[in-house]
NUTORDREN-397903 format. One record per residue (C-alpha): x, y, z; residue number from 1. Coordinates in steps of 0.2 Angstrom, whole numbers. Layout:
<nodes>
<node><c1>X</c1><c2>Y</c2><c3>Z</c3><resi>NUM</resi></node>
...
</nodes>
This chain:
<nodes>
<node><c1>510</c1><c2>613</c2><c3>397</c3><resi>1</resi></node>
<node><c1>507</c1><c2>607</c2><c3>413</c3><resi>2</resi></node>
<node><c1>492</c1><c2>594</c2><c3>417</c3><resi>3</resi></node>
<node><c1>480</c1><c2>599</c2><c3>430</c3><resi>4</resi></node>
<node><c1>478</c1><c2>588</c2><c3>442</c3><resi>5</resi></node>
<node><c1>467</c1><c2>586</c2><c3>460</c3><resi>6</resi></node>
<node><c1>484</c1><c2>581</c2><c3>468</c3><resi>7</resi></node>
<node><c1>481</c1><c2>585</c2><c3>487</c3><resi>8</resi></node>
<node><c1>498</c1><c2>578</c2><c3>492</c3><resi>9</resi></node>
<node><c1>487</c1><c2>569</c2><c3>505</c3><resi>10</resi></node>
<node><c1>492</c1><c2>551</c2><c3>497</c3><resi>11</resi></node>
<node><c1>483</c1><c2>539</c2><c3>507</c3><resi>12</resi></node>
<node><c1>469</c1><c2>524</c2><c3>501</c3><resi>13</resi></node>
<node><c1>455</c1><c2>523</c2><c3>512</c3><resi>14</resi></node>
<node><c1>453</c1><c2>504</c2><c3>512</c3><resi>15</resi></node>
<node><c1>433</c1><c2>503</c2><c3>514</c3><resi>16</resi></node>
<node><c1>434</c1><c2>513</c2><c3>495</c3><resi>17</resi></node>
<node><c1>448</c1><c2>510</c2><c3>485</c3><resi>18</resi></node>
<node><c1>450</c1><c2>530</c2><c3>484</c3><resi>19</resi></node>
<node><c1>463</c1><c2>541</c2><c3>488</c3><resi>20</resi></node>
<node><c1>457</c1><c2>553</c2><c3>505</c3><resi>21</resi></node>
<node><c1>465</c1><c2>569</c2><c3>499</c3><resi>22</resi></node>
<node><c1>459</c1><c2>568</c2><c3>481</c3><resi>23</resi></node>
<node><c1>446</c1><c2>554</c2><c3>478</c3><resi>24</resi></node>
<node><c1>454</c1><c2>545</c2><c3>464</c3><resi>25</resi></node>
<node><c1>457</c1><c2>527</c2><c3>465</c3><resi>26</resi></node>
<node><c1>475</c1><c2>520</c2><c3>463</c3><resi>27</resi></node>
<node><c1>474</c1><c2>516</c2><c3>446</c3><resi>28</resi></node>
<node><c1>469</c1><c2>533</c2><c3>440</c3><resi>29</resi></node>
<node><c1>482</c1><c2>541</c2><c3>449</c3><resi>30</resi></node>
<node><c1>494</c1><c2>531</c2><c3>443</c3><resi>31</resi></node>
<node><c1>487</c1><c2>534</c2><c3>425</c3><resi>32</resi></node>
<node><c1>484</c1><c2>550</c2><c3>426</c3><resi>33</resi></node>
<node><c1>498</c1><c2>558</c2><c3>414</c3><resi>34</resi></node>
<node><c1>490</c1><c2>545</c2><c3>401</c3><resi>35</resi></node>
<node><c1>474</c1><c2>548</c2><c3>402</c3><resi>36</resi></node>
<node><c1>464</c1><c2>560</c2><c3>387</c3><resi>37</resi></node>
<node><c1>460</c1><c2>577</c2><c3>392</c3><resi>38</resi></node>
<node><c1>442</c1><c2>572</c2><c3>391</c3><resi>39</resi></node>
<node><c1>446</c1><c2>555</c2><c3>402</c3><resi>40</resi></node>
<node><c1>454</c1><c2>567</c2><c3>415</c3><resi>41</resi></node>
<node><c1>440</c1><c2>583</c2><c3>416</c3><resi>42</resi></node>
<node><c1>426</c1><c2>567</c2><c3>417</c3><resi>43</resi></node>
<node><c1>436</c1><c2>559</c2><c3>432</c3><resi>44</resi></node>
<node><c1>437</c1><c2>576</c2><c3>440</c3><resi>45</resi></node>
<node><c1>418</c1><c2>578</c2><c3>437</c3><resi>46</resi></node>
<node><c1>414</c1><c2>563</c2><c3>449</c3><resi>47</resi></node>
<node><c1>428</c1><c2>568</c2><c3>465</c3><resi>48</resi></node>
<node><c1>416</c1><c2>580</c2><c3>473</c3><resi>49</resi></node>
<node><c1>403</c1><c2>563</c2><c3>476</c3><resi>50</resi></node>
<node><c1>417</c1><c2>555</c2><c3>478</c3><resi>51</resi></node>
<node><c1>423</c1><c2>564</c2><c3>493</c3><resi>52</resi></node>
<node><c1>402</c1><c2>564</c2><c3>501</c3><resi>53</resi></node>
<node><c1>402</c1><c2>547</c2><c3>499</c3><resi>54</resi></node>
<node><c1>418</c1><c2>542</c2><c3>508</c3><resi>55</resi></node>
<node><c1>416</c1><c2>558</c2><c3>521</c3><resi>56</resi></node>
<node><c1>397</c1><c2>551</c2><c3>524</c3><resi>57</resi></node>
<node><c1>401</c1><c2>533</c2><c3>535</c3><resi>58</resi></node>
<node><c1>415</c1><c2>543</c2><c3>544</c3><resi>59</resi></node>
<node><c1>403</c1><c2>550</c2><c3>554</c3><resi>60</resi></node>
<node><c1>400</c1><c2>537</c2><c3>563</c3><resi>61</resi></node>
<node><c1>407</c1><c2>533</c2><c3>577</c3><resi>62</resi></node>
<node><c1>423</c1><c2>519</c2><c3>575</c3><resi>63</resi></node>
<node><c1>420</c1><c2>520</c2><c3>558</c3><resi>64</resi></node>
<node><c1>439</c1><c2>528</c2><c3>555</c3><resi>65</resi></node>
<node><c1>446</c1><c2>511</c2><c3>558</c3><resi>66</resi></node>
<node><c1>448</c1><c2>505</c2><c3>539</c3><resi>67</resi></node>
<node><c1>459</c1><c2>519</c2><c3>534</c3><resi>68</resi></node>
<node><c1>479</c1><c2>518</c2><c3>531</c3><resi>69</resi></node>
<node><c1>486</c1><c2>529</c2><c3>543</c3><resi>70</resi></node>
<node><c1>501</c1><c2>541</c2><c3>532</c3><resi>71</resi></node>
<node><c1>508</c1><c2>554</c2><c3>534</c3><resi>72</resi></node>
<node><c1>501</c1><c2>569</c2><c3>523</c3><resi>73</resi></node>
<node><c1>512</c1><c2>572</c2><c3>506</c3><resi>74</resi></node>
<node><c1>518</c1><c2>554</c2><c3>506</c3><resi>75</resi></node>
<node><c1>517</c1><c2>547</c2><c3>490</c3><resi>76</resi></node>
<node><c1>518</c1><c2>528</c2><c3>500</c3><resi>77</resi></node>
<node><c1>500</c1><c2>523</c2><c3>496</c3><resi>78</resi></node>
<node><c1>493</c1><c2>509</c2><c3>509</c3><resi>79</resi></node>
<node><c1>488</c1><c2>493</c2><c3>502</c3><resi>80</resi></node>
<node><c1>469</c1><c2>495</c2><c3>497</c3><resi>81</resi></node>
<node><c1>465</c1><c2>475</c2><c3>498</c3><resi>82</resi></node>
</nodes>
């Protein structure tokens, strides 16, 4: 049975928040995912929708884009989010 998953193949860290741009979870929760309980995975998934808000929010402003790893979409090279 497959896991589901909020996969976006968009695989890049936004360095302001720790999370990933395409599906809002942090490095350590993607990398965990397969491990995590059913219920640790459906309450992670729970909280990408603020998630996403959030890290959408500042990059309205202007020059605010500048923190973000530029990869190509479907990489699964994550940028280093220190």
């Amino acid at each position: 049975m497959a896991i589901e998953s909020p996969c976006t193949q968009i695989c890049t860290i936004d360095r302001s928040s720790g999370l990933c741009l395409g599906c809002a979870r942090s490095i350590e929760e993607i990398a965990g995912w397969a491990s995590f309980s059913a219920e640790g995975r459906r309450t992670i998934m729970t909280e990408l929708e603020a998630r996403r808000q959030a890290m959408a929010a500042p990059a309205q402003q202007p020059g605010s884009g500048s923190d973000r790893q530029d990869q190509r979409p479907g990489s699964a090279v994550f940028a280093n989010a220190s």
